[in-house]
VOBA-1610 file (N, C-alpha, C; in pm, whole numbers, padded with zeros to 5 digits, always signed):
BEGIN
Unk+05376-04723+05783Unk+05513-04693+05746Unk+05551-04554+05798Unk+05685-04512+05854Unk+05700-04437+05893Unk+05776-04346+05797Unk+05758-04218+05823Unk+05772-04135+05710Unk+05891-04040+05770Unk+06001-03977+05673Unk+06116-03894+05685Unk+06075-03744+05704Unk+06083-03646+05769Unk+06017-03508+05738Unk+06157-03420+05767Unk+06245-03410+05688Unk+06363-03301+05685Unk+06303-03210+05752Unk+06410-03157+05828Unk+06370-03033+05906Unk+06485-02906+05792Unk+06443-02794+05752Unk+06508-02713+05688Unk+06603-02595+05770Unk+06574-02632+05877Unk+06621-02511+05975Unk+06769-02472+05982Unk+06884-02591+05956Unk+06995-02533+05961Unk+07052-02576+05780Unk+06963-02539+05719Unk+06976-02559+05550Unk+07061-02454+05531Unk+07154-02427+05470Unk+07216-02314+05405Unk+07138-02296+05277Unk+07170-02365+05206Unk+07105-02331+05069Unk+06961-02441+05016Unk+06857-02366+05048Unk+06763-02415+05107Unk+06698-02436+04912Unk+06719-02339+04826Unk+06695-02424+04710Unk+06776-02538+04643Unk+06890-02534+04656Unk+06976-02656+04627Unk+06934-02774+04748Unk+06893-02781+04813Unk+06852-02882+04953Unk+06723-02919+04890Unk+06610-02849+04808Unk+06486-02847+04814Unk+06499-02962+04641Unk+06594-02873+04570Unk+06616-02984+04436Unk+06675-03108+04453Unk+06774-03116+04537Unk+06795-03286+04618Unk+06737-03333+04639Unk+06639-03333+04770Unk+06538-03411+04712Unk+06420-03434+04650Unk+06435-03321+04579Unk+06337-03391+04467Unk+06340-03481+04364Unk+06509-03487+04351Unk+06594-03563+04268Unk+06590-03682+04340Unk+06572-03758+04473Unk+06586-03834+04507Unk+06488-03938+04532Unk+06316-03839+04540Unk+06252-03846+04574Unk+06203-03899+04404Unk+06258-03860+04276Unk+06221-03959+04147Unk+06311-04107+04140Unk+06383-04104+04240Unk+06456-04254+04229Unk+06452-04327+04355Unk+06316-04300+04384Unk+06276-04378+04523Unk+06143-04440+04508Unk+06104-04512+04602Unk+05948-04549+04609Unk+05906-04458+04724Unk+05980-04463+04846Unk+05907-04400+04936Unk+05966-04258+04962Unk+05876-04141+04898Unk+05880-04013+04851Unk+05880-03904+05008Unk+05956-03823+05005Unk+05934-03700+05073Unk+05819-03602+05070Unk+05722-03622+05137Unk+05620-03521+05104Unk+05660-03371+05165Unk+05656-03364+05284Unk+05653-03298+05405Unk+05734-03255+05401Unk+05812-03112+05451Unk+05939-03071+05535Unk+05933-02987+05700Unk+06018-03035+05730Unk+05952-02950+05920Unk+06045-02830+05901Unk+05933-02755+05942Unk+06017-02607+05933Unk+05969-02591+06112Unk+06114-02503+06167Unk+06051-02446+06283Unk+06004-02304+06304Unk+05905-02223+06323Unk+05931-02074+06337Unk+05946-02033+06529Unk+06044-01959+06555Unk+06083-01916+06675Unk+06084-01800+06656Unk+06034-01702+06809Unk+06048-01595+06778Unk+06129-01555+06922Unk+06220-01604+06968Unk+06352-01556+07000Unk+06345-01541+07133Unk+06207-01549+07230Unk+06179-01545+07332Unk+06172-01702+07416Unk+06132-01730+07345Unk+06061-01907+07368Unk+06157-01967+07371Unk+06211-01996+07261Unk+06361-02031+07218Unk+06457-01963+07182Unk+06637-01988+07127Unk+06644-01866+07063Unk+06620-01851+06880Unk+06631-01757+06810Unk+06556-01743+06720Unk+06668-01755+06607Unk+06622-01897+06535Unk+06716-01911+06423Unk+06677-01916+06275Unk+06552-01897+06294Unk+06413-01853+06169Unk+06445-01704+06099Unk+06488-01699+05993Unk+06464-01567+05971Unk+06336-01505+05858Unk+06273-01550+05818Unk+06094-01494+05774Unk+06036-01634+05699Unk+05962-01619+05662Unk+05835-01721+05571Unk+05888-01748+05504Unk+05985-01678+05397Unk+06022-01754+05271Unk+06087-01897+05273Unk+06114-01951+05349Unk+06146-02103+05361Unk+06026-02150+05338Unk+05881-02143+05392Unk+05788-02196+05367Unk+05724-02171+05277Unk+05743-02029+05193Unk+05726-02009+05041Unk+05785-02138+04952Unk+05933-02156+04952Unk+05985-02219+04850Unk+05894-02340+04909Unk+05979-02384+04995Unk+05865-02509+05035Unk+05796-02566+04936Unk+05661-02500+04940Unk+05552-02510+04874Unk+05571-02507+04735Unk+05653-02405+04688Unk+05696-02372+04550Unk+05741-02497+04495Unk+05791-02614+04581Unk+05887-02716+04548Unk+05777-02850+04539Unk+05676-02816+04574Unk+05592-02963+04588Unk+05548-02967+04689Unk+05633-02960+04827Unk+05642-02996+04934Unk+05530-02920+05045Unk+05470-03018+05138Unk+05375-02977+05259Unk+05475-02893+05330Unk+05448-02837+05430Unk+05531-02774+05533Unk+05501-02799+05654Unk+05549-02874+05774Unk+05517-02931+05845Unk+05563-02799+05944Unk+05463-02741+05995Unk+05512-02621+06072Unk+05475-02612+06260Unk+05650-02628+06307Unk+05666-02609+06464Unk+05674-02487+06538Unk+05547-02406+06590Unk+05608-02315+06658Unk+05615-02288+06816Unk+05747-02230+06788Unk+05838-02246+06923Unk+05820-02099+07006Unk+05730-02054+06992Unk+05693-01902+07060Unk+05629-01946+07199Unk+05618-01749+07236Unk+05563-01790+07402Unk+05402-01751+07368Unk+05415-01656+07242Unk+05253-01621+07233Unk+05218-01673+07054Unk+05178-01760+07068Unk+05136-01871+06964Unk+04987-01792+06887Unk+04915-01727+06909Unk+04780-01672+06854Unk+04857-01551+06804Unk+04910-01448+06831Unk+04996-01342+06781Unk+05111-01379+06627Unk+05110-01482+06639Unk+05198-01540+06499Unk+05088-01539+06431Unk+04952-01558+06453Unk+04903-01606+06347Unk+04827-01493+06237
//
């Protein structure tokens, strides 16, 4: 079965987005685990990430964090 993974990247209000579905995710069978976050650091792509705390709440919320990064130097993020 193929699975949904919201991407949070152009979320405005990323805790009201994060309680949706969780609300939706109790009146469903097939649940949201995951969310795709992208991190860019403005070179690679341009940069529409602005720090970790998306992937704080994330987590805070239940949720895996399915994490894309869009850099030119990928070992330096880490």
């Amino acid at each position: 079965m193929n699975k949904i993974l919201p991407s949070i990247l152009d979320v405005n209000d990323l805790e009201k987005f994060l309680q949706t579905i969780a609300i939706l995710n109790d009146k469903t069978e097939n649940k949201i685990c995951k969310m795709h976050v992208d991190i860019m650091d403005g070179v690679f792509v341009e940069n529409k990430f602005e720090d970790l705390t998306g992937i704080e709440k994330v987590k805070e919320h239940g949720f895996l964090a399915d994490v894309h990064l869009m850099v030119e130097e990928p070992i330096e993020m880490a």
